[in-house]
C-alpha positions in Angstrom: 16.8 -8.8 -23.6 18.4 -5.8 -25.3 16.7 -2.1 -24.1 17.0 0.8 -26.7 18.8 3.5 -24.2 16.6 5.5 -21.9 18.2 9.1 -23.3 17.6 8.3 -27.1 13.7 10.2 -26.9 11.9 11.4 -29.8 9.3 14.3 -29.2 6.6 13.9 -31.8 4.4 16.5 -30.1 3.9 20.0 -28.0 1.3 20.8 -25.8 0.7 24.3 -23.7 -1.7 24.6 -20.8 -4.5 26.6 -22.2 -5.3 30.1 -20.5 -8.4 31.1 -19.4 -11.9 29.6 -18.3 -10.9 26.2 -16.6 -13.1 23.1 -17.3 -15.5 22.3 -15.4 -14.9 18.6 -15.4 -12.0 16.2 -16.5 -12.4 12.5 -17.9 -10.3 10.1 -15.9 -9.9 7.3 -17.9 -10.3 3.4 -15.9 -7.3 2.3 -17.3 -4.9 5.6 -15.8 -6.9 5.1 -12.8 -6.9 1.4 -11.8 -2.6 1.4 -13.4 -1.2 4.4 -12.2 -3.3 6.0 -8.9 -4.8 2.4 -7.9 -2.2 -0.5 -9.0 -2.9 -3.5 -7.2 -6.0 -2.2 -6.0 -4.4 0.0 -3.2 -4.1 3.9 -3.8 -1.2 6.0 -4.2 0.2 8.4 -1.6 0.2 11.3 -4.5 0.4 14.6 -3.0 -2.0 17.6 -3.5 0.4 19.3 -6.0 1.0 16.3 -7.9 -2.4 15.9 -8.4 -2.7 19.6 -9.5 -0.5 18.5 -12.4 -2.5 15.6 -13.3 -5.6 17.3 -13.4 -4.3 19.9 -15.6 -2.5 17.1 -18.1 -5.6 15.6 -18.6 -7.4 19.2 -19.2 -4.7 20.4 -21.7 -5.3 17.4 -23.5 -9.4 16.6 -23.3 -9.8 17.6 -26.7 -7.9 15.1 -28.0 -9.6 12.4 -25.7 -11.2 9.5 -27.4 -13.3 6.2 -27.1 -11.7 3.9 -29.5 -14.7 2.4 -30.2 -16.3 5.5 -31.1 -13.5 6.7 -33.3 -11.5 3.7 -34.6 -9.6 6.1 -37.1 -8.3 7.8 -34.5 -6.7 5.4 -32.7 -4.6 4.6 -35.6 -3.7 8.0 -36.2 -2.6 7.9 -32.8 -0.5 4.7 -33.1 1.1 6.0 -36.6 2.0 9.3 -34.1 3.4 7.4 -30.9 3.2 3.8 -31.5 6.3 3.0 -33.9 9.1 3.1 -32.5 10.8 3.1 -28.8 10.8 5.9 -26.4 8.2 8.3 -27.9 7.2 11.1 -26.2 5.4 14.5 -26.5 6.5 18.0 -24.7 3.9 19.4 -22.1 4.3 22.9 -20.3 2.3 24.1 -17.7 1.7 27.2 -16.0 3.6 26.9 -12.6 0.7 28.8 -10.8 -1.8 25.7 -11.5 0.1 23.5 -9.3 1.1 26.1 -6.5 -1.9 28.7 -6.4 0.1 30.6 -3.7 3.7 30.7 -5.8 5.8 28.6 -4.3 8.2 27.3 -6.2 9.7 24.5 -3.5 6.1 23.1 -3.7 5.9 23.2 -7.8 9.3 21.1 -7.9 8.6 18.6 -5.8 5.4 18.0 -7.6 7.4 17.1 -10.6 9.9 15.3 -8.2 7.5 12.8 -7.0 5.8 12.7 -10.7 9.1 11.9 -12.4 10.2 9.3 -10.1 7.2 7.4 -9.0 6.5 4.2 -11.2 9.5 5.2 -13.1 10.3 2.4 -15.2 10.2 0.3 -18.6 6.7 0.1 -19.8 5.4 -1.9 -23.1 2.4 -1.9 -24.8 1.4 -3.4 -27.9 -0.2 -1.6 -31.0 -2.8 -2.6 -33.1 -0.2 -4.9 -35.2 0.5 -6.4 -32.8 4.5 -4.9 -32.4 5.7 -4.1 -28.8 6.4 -0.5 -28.0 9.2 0.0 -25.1 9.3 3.6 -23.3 11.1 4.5 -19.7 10.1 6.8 -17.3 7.1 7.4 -14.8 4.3 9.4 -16.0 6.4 12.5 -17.0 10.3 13.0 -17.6 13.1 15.8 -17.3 11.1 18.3 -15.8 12.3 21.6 -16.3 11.9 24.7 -14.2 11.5 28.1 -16.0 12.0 31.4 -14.2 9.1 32.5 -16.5 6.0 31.1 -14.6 6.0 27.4 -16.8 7.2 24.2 -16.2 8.3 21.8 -19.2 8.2 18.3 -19.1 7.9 15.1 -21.8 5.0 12.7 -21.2 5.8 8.9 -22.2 3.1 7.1 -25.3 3.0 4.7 -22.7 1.0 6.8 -20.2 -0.3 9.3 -23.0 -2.0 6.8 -23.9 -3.5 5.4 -21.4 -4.8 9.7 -20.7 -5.8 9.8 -24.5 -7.4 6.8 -25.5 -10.3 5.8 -22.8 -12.4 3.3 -23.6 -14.1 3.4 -20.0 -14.3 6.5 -18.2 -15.1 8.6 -15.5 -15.9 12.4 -14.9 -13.9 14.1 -11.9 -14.5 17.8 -11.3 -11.4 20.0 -12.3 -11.5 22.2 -8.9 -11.4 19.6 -6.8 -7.6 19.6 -6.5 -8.0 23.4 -6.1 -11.0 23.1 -3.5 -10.3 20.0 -1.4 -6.6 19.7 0.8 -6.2 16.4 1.4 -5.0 14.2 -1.2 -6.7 11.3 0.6 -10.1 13.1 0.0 -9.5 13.7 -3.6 -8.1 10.1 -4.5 -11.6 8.7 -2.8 -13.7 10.7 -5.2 -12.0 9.4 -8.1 -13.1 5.7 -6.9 -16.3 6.6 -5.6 -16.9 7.6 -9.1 -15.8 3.9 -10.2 -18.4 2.4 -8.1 -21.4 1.4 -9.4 -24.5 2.9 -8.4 -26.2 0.3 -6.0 -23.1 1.0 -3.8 -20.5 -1.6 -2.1 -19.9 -3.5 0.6 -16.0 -3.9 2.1 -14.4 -4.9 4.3 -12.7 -3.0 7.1 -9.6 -4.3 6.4 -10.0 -3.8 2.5 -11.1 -0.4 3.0 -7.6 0.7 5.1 -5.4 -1.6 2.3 -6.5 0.3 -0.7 -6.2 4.2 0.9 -3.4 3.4 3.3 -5.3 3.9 7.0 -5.0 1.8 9.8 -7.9 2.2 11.6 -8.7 -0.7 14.4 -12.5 -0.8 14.1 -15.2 0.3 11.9 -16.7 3.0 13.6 -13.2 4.4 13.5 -13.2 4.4 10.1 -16.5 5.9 9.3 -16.4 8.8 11.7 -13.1 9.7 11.5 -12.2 9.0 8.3 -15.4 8.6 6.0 -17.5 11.4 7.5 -14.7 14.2 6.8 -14.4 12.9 3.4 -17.9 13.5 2.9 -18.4 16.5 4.6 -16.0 17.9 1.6 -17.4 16.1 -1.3 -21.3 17.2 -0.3 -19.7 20.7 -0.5 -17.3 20.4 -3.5 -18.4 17.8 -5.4 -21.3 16.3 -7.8 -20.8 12.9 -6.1 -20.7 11.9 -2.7 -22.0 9.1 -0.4 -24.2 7.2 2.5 -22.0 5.4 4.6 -23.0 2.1 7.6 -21.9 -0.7 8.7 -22.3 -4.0 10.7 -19.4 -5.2 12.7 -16.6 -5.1 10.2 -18.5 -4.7 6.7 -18.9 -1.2 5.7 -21.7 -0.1 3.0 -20.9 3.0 0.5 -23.1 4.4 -1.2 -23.4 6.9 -3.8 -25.2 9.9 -4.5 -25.9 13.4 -6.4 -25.0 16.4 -4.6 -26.2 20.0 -5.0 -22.5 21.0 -5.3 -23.1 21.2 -9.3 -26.4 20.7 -10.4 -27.4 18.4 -12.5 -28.7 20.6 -15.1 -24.8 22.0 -15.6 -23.5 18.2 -15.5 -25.7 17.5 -18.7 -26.3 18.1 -22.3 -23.3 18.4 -24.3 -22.9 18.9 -27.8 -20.4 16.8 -29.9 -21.4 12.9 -30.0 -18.9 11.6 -27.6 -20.2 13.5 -25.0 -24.0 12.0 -25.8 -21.7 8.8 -25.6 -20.8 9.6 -22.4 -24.1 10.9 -21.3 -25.7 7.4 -22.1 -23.4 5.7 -20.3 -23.9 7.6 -17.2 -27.3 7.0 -17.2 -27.1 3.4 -17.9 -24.6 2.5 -15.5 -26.1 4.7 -12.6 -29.5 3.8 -13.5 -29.2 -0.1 -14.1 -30.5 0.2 -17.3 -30.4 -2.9 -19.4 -29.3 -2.5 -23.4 -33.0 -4.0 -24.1 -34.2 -0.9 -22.0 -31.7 1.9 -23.6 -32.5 0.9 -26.9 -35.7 3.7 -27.4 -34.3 5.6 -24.6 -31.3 6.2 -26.4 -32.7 6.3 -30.1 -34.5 9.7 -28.9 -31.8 10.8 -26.9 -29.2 10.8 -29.5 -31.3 11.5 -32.8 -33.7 14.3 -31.4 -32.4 17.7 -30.2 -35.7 18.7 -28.6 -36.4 15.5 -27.0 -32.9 15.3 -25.6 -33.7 18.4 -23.7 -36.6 17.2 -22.5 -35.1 14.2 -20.7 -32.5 16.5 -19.2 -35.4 18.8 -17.9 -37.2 15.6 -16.8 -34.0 14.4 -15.1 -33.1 17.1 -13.4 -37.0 17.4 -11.9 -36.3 13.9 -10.7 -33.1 14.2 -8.8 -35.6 18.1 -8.0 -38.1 15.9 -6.2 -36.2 12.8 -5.0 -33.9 15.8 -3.0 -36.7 17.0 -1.6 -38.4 13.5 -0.3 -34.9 12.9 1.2 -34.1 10.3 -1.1 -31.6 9.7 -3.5 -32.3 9.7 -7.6 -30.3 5.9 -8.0 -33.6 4.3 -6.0 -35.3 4.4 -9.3 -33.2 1.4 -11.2 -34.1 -0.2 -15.0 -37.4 0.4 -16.0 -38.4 2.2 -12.9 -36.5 4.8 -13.8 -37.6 4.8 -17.2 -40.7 5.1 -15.7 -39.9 8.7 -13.6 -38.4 10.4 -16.2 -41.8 9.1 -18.9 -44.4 11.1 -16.4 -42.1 14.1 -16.1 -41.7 14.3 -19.8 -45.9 14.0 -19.6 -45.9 16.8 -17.3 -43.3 19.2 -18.7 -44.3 18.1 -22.6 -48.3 19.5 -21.3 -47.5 22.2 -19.8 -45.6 23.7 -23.3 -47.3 25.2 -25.8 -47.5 22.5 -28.6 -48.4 20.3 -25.5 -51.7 22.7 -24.7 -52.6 22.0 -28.3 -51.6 17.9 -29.1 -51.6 16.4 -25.3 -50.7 12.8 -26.4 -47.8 14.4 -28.7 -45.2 13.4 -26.4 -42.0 11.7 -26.9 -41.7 8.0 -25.6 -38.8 6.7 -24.3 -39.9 3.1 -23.2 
């Protein structure tokens, strides 16, 4: 098999770390996830720093993130753009501050270092025509150091695509790489927010596979392991988690913190993010499509009712806080359920609801 050679690149595009207000969240998509921090079901050893300059690709470029299902004509504008020919890339420069807060430049190169070499390799992926698209490198390529606060890199299609086009997708909070040390810490919030709702059970075993521990027995594990992890996702995170077990089976499971409230984790206003709105609450929520189908009729068509949800949600996870329980008890229709008599209660208590009680919006 004949390779195209590895320094024949073509740049098709620039990007530049925006300045300014940082996001508040970033969309990991499953696909980055599960190929490049979680092949083979076991977690990278990717340093703080490195995952700095992750987060920060992904932020530069959340504008340009997209379900393909959602935007079909994108996806081809993306392949006519990176998905023609071999070895493809587009320019990136970051701000060398955002990977080493504190200005060390020993720490910003081998960020790049590790990035550059780790998983470096020849990658194909097929476009929509079905041709084979060949690109070498690991996630970025000739970093390039400048005295002027920026580093310069190229990012393969290969892995820009996998960034750009998320069909399934995640939310991860921006600062956490900025808030939380240990790389370990970080890299189990990005799977905890993988995991569905109800939880999961694994084994001990499984559990020091995937994020390289080798702790002899459970209780190990959860106390020394699990509990500091949480201890820094109830403070810094939106997600974190109930942990137990029984001999060597350990239960995880997920729940809303106080970290960011709900209310700021909501509403957005272009479609996608109504998309991804949905989703969240039908994944976390068990919702079947029978039971999303008037649920999300009002929530996408209805300006007014969409904000009453969210004020009706965020009562729930309000009073389910204050029970000591967690918001994900309420599954399917039950949920449906909570959030139909807080939208009772909030809907009567407004003006127009003083004047037409049974005016409400229904959502099941």
């Amino acid at each position: 098999m004949t390779f195209p050679q590895k320094d024949r690149r073509l740049v098709r595009k620039e990007y530049t770390a925006k300045t300014g207000k940082e996001p508040e969240r970033i969309r990991l998509g499953n696909g980055f996830v599960d190929d490049f921090i979680f092949e083979n079901q076991q977690a990278a050893d990717i340093p703080i720093n490195a995952l700095r300059v992750i987060f920060n690709i992904i932020a530069t470029i959340s504008s340009e993130q997209f379900r393909p299902e959602d935007r079909p004509q994108q996806l081809s504008l993306f392949e006519e753009d990176f998905e023609t020919e071999n070895n493809i890339f587009t320019s990136m420069k970051i701000r060398n501050l955002k990977v080493s807060p504190s200005g060390s430049s020993k720490h910003v190169i081998a960020a790049y270092e590790f990035l550059a070499r780790f998983r470096m390799g020849w990658y194909t992926s097929l476009n929509s025509n079905g041709k084979e698209i060949r690109t070498f490198g690991g996630l970025l390529s000739t970093p390039s150091y400048e005295h002027r606060g920026y580093t310069s890199f190229l990012i393969s299609s290969y892995w820009l695509k996998k960034l750009i086009v998320i069909p399934e997708y995640n939310y991860v909070l921006y600062n956490l790489v900025y808030n939380i040390r240990n790389n370990k810490h970080i890299i189990f919030a990005i799977w905890l927010s993988k995991i569905p709702p109800t939880g999961t059970v694994l084994k001990l075993s499984t559990l020091n596979r995937k994020f390289g521990l080798n702790y002899k027995t459970a209780n190990d594990l959860c106390f020394k392991f699990l509990k500091s992890v949480r201890l820094n996702l109830d403070r810094f995170n939106s997600l974190s988690f109930h942990f137990k077990y029984k001999g060597d089976m350990i239960s995880i499971i997920p729940y809303t913190t106080d970290a960011v409230p709900e209310k700021k984790m909501g509403l957005d206003k272009s479609p996608i993010d109504i998309t991804g709105r949905l989703r969240y609450f039908r994944k976390r929520y068990g919702l079947r499509e029978d039971e999303m189908l008037q649920f999300a009729y009002q929530y996408k068509n209805i300006l007014q009712t969409r904000e009453l949800i969210e004020k009706a949600f965020s009562e729930l996870i309000r009073t389910s806080r204050l029970k000591g329980k967690s918001s994900t008890e309420f599954q399917g229709r039950g949920f449906l359920i909570e959030i139909q008599e807080n939208i009772i209660k909030l809907y009567r208590e407004s003006k127009i609801g003083k004047l037409l009680p049974n005016g409400y919006p229904v959502i099941l």
